[in-house]
C-alpha positions as CSV (number, residue, x, y, z in Angstrom):
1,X,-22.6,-25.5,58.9
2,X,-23.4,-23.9,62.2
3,X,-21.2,-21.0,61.4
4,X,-22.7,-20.4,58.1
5,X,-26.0,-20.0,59.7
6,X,-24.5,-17.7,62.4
7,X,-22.8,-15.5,59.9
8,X,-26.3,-15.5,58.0
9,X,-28.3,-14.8,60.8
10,X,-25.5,-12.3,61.7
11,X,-25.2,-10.2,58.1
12,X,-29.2,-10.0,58.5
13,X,-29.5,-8.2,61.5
14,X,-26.8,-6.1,61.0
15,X,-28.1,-5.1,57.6
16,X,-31.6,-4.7,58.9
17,X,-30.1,-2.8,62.2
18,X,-27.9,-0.4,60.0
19,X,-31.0,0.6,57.6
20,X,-33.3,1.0,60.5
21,X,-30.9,3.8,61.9
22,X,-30.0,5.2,58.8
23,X,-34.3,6.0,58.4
24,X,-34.9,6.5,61.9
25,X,-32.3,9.1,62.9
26,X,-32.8,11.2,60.6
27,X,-36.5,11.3,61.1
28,X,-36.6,11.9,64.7
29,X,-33.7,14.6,64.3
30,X,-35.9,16.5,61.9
31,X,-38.8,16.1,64.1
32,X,-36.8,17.6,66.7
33,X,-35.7,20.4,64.1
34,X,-39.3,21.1,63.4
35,X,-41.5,20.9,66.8
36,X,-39.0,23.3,68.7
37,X,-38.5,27.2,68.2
38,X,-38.8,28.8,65.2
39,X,-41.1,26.3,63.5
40,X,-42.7,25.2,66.9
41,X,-45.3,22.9,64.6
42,X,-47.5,20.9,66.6
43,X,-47.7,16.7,66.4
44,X,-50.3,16.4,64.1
45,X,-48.5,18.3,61.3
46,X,-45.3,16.3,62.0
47,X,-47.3,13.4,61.1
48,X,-48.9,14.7,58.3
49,X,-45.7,15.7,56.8
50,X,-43.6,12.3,57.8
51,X,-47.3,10.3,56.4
52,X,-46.2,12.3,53.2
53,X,-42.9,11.4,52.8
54,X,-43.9,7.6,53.6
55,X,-46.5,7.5,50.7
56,X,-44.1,9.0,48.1
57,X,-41.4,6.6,49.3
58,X,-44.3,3.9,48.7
59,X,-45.4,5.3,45.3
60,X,-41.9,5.9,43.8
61,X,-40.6,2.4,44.9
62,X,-43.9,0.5,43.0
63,X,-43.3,3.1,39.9
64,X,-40.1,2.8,39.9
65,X,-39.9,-1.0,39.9
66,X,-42.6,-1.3,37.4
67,X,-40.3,1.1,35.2
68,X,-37.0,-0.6,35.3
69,X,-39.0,-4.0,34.6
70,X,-40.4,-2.0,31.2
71,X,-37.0,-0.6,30.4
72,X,-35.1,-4.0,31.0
73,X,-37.7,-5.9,28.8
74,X,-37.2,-3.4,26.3
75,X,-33.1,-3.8,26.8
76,X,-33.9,-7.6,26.8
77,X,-35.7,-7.6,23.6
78,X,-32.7,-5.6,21.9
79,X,-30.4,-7.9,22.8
80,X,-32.6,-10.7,21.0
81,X,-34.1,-12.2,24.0
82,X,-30.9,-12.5,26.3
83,X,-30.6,-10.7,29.3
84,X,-27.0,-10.2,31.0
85,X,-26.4,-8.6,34.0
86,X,-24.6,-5.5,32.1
87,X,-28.2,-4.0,31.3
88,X,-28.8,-3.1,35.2
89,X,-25.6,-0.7,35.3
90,X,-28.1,2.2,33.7
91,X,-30.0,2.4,36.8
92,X,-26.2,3.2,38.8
93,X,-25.8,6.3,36.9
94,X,-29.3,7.2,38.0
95,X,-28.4,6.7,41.8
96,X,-25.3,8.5,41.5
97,X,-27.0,11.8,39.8
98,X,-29.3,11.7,42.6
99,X,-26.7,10.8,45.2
100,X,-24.6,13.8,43.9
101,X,-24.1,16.5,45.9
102,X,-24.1,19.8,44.1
């Protein structure tokens, strides 16, 4: 039991550690990028522009998840009331357009 806990405990943090580097990094290497020569852009409009980029994250998550609850209800009521796990492989082929490099 004590292991399962550790390996729990374990998987979380390292999740958590990994996603807090993969949004961090890149955010203080474009704020280097951006406060030194050309650009030479002051604090304050670093912040502005990172507050930006925080409150579309925020918007798009809530639309987003208020979306794919409409669309799977719809998918739901389609399938005459039963939902199967299948339905949710829509949104993959929306991550991987987006994820594409072109």
């Amino acid at each position: 039991m004590v292991g399962i806990l550790f390996a729990a405990q374990y998987t979380v943090t390292y999740t958590a550690a990994i996603t807090l580097a993969a949004y961090v990094y890149p955010s203080w290497k474009g704020v280097m990028l951006i406060s030194s020569s050309p650009y030479n852009y002051n604090p304050l409009i670093i912040g502005v522009v990172i507050l930006a980029f925080g409150a579309g994250n925020m918007v798009g998550s809530v639309a987003g998840g208020k979306w794919s609850d409409v669309y799977l209800r719809r998918l739901r009521e389609a399938n005459n009331g039963v939902s199967v796990p299948e339905v949710r492989l829509f949104f993959l082929h929306l991550y991987v357009l987006q994820e594409r490099k072109f």
